[in-house]
C-alpha positions in Angstrom: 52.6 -23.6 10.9 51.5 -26.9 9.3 52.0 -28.3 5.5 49.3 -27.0 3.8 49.5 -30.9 2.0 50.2 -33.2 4.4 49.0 -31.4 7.9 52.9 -32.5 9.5 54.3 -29.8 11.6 56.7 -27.3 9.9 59.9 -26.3 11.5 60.5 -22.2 11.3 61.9 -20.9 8.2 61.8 -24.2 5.8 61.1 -23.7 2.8 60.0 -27.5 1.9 58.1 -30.0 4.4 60.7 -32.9 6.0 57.5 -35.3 5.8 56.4 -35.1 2.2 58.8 -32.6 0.5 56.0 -30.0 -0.3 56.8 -26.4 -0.9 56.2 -23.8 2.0 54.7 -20.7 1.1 57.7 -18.5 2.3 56.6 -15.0 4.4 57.1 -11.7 2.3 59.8 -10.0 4.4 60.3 -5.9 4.4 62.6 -4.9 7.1 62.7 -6.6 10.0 58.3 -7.4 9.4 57.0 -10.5 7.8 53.8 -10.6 6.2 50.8 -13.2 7.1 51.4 -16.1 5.0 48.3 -17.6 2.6 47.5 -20.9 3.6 47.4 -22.0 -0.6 44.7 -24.5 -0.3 42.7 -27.0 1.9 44.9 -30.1 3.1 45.3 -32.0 -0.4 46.6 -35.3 2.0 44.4 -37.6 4.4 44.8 -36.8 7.6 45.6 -39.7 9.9 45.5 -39.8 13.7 45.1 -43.2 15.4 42.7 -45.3 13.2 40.4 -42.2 11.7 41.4 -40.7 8.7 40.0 -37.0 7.6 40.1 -36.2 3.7 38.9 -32.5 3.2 36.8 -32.3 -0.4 35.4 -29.8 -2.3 36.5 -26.3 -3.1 34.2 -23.6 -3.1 32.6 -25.0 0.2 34.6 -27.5 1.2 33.3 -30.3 2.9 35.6 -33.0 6.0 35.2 -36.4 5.1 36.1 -38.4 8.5 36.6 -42.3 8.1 36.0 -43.5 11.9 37.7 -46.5 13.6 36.5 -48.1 16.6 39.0 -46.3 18.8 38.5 -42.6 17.9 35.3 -40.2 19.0 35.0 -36.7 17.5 32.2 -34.0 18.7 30.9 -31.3 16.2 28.1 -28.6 16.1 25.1 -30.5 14.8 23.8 -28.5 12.5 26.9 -28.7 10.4 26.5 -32.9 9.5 26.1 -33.7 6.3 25.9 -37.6 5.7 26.9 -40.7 7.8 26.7 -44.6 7.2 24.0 -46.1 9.5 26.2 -48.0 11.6 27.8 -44.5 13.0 26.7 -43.9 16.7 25.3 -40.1 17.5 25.3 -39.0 20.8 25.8 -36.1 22.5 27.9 -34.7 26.0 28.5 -32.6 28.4 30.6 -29.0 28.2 32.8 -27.9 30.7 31.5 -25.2 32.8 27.9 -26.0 32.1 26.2 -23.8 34.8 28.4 -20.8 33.4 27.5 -21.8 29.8 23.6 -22.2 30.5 23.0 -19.0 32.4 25.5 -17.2 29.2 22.7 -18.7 27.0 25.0 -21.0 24.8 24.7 -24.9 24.3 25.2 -27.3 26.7 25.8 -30.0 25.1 27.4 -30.9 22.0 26.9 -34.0 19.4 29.7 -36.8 19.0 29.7 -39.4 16.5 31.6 -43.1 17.3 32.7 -45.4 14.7 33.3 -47.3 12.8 32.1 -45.7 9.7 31.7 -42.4 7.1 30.9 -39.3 8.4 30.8 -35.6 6.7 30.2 -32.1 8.0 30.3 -29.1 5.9 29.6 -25.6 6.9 27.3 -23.4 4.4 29.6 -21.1 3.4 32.8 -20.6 0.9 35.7 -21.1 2.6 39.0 -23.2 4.1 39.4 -25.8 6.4 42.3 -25.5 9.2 43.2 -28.2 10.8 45.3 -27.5 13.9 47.0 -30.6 15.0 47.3 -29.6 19.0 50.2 -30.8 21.4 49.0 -32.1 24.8 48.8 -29.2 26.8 49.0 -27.2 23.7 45.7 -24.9 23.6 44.3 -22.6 20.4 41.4 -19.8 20.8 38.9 -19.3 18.6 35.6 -16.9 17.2 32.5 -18.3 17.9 31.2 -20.6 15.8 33.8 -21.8 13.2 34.7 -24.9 14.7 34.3 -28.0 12.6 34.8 -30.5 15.0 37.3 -31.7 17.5 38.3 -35.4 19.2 37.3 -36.5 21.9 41.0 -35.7 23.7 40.6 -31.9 23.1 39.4 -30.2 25.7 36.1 -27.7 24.6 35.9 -24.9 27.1 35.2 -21.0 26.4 36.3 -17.5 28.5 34.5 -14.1 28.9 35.8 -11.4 27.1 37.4 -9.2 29.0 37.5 -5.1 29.3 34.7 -3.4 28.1 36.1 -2.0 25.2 36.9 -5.7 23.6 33.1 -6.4 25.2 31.5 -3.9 23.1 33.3 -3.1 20.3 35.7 -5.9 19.4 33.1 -7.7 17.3 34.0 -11.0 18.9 31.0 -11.7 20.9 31.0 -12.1 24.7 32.9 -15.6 24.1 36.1 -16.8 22.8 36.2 -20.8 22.5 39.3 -22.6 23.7 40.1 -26.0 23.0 43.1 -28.0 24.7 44.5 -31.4 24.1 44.2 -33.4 27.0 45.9 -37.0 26.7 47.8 -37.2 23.2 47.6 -35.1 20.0 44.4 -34.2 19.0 43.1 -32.4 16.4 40.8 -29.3 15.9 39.3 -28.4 12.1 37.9 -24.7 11.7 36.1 -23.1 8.9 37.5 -19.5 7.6 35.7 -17.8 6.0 36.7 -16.7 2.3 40.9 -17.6 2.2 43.2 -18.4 5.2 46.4 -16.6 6.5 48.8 -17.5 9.4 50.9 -14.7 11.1 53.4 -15.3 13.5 54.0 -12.6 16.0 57.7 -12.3 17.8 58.0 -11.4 21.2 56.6 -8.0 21.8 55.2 -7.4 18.0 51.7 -6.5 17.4 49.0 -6.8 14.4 45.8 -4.6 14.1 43.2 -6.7 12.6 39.9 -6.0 11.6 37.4 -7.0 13.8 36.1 -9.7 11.7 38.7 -10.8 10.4 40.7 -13.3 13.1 39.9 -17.0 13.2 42.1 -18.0 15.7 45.1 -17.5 18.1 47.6 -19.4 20.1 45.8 -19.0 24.0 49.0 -17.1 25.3 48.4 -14.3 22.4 46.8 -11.4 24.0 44.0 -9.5 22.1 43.1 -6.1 22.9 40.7 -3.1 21.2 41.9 0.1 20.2 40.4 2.5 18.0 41.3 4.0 14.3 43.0 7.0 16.4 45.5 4.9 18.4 46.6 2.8 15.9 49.4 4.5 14.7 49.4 5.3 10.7 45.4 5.2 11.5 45.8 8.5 9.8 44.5 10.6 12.8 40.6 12.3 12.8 40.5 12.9 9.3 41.4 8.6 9.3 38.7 7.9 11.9 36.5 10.1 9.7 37.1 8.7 6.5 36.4 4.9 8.0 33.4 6.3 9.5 31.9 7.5 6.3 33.5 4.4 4.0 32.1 2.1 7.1 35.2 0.4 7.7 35.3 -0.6 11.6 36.3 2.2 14.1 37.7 0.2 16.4 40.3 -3.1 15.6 41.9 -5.8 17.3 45.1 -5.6 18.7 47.0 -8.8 19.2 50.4 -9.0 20.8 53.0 -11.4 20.5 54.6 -13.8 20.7 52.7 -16.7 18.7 50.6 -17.5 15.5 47.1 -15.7 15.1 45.0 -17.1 12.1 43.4 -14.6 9.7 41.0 -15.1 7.4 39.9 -12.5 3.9 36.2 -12.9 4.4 35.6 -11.4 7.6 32.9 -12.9 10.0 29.3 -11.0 10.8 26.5 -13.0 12.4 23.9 -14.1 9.8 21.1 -11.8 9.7 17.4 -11.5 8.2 17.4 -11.2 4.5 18.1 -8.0 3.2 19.3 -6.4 6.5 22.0 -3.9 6.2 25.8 -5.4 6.4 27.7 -2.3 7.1 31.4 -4.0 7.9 32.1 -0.9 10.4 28.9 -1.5 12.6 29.6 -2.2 16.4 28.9 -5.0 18.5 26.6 -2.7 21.2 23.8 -4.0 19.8 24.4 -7.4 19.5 25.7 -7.8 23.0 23.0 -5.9 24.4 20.7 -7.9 22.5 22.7 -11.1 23.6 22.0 -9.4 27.6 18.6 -9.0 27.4 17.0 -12.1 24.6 16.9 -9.8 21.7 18.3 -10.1 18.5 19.9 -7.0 16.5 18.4 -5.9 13.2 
């Protein structure tokens, strides 16, 4: 876990930072189980790596304010930018795995901007920023479309699903995102939706999440689908029933430690037409089918 002020890497168990003497939010412990910890709020501190500096701003919707240097090149989603001084360079490059990524149907290319100079990107939607400082060689996963953006040093790649059950019914889409740092730290900032949480899993322990409700995961934390009636406590048929008729998700994800998975309170559906139903226990059969065949789910 990181200082929720200052981005610097925690050690286990401290309860202030050893870089800026913050407070740790400490895990709420019953038995031998520790609950996900709240991430309290969006980094207060700059964060600096190399010559760029990253301020997040904003509450509600908060918004990351990267100061570029001439040495440092970050790539982003372009529909997220919000503003940018004249003198910062947009381009665009190549994805790994572009033939797999063009006959999946997703983007090929992504944008980069190259300093120096101000650039912004904001995501329209209440939330929190992560930033996940990343380890070379160190690799996260993550949903679909809540990346910020990313330096050029991380490595932007994606992997199928697997098992039909997590295909169609783990909510997740057909893709998981994986970004690795390549040569030096790097850093990767997501978007979670509503507030933030951090869970890590010992060896062997497992969580049951809601579908919608995982941001990210360390890549060697395996996620599987089981329904309402195998999770234990899942309160048997009469359980499965009453989420049925409630329309809470039948199905969740299972993730197994160990390693950190990254939760977040406002869990992630894919925006739809105005006024189309939002049931939160709806499958994903229909929006991967749609996703097979060039139709969109209503």
């Amino acid at each position: 876990m990181n200082c929720p002020t200052c981005q610097a890497p925690l050690v286990p168990g401290a309860r202030f930072c050893a870089s800026c003497g913050a407070p740790v939010a400490q895990a709420t412990q019953i038995g031998s189980y520790t609950e996900p910890v709240p991430e309290t709020d969006n980094p207060k501190e700059p964060i600096i790596l190399g010559d760029m500096s990253i301020k997040i701003e904003g509450e509600l919707v908060p918004v990351v304010d990267v100061e570029l240097g001439s040495q440092q090149t970050v790539y982003f989603e372009h529909h997220i930018l919000m503003w940018k001084q004249p003198n910062v360079t947009l381009g665009f490059m190549g994805l790994q795995n572009a033939g797999k990524r063009f006959f999946a149907g997703l983007q090929i290319f992504i944008s980069t901007a190259k300093g120096p100079g101000n650039i912004a990107f904001s995501r329209e939607a209440p939330g929190q920023i992560v930033a996940m400082r990343l380890r070379p060689g160190q690799a996260i996963d993550v949903r679909e479309h809540q990346f910020l953006l990313a330096t050029s040093n991380v490595g932007y790649d994606f992997y199928w699903q697997t098992g039909l059950a997590n295909v169609f019914f783990s909510r997740t889409g057909l893709f998981i995102d994986r970004f690795t740092a390549q040569q030096g730290e790097g850093i990767v900032l997501l978007h979670g939706y509503g507030n933030v949480f951090e869970k890590t899993l010992a060896p062997g322990e497992m969580l049951d999440v809601e579908p919608g409700a995982w941001l990210w995961k360390d890549s060697n934390v395996r996620m599987d689908t089981v329904s309402v009636l195998q999770s234990q406590g899942g309160g048997g048929l009469l359980g499965a029933l009453g989420a049925f008729v409630g329309g809470a998700a039948l199905t969740l994800n299972r993730f197994h430690g160990p390693g950190r998975i990254g939760l977040q309170s406002m869990t992630y559906h894919e925006p739809a037409n105005e006024g189309a139903q939002r049931a939160g226990g709806t499958s994903n059969v229909g929006g991967v089918l749609g996703s097979l065949f060039g139709q969109q789910q209503t």
